[in-house]
N, C-alpha and C positions, 0 to 999 in steps of 0.2 A: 301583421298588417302595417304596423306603425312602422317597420324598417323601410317596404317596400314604399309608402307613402313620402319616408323623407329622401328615399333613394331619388324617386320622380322630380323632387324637390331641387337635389343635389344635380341631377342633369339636367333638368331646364335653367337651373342659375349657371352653370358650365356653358350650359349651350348660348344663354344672353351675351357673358361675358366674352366670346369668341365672333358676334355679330356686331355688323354698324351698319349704317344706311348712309351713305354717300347721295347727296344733293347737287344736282349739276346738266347742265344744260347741252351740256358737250364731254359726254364720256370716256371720249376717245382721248380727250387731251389726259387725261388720268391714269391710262393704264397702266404705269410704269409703277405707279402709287401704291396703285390697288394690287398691282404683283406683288408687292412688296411687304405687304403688310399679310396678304394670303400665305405668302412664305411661313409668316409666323403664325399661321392657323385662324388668323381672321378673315372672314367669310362676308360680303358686301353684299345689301341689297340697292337698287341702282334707282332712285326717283329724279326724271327733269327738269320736275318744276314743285313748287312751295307746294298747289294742293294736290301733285301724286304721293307728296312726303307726307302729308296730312292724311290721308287713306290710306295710305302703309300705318303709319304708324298708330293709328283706332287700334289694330289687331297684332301689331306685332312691338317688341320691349329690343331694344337695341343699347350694348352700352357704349356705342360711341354714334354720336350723326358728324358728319363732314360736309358742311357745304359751302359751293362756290357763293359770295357773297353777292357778283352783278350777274344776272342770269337775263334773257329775254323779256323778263315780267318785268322787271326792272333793278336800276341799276344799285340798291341797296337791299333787294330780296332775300339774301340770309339772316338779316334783322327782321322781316317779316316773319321769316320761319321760325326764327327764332322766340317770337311774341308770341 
């Protein structure tokens, strides 16, 4: 029991460490970015704004966020996100 428990363990921290959430209000200017980095087996979830980044992440653990710092909400918003 205890193998399989740290096994579960052992892939959901694998699986954190290969996810980010990228912040941005224009995704398309990114894509080149985001290919880039998916090459290397990192996998992107995509929030527009500070509070779809906020409801993503209640439920999901990401080891890296990336976000555009002037977005629509305003023009120091990655500090927000980032408080």
């Amino acid at each position: 029991m205890n193998i399989v428990s740290n096994a579960s363990r052992r892939q959901i921290t694998r699986e954190r460490k290969s996810r980010g959430l990228w912040v941005d209000d224009r995704p398309e200017n990114n894509v080149y970015e985001r290919q880039a980095f998916q090459a290397q087996g990192v996998e992107f979830s995509l929030a527009l704004s500070t509070n779809e980044a906020l409801d993503i992440l209640k439920t999901n653990k990401f080891a890296v966020i990336i976000s555009d710092m002037g977005r629509k909400e305003g023009p120091q918003e990655g500090y927000v996100l980032l408080d």
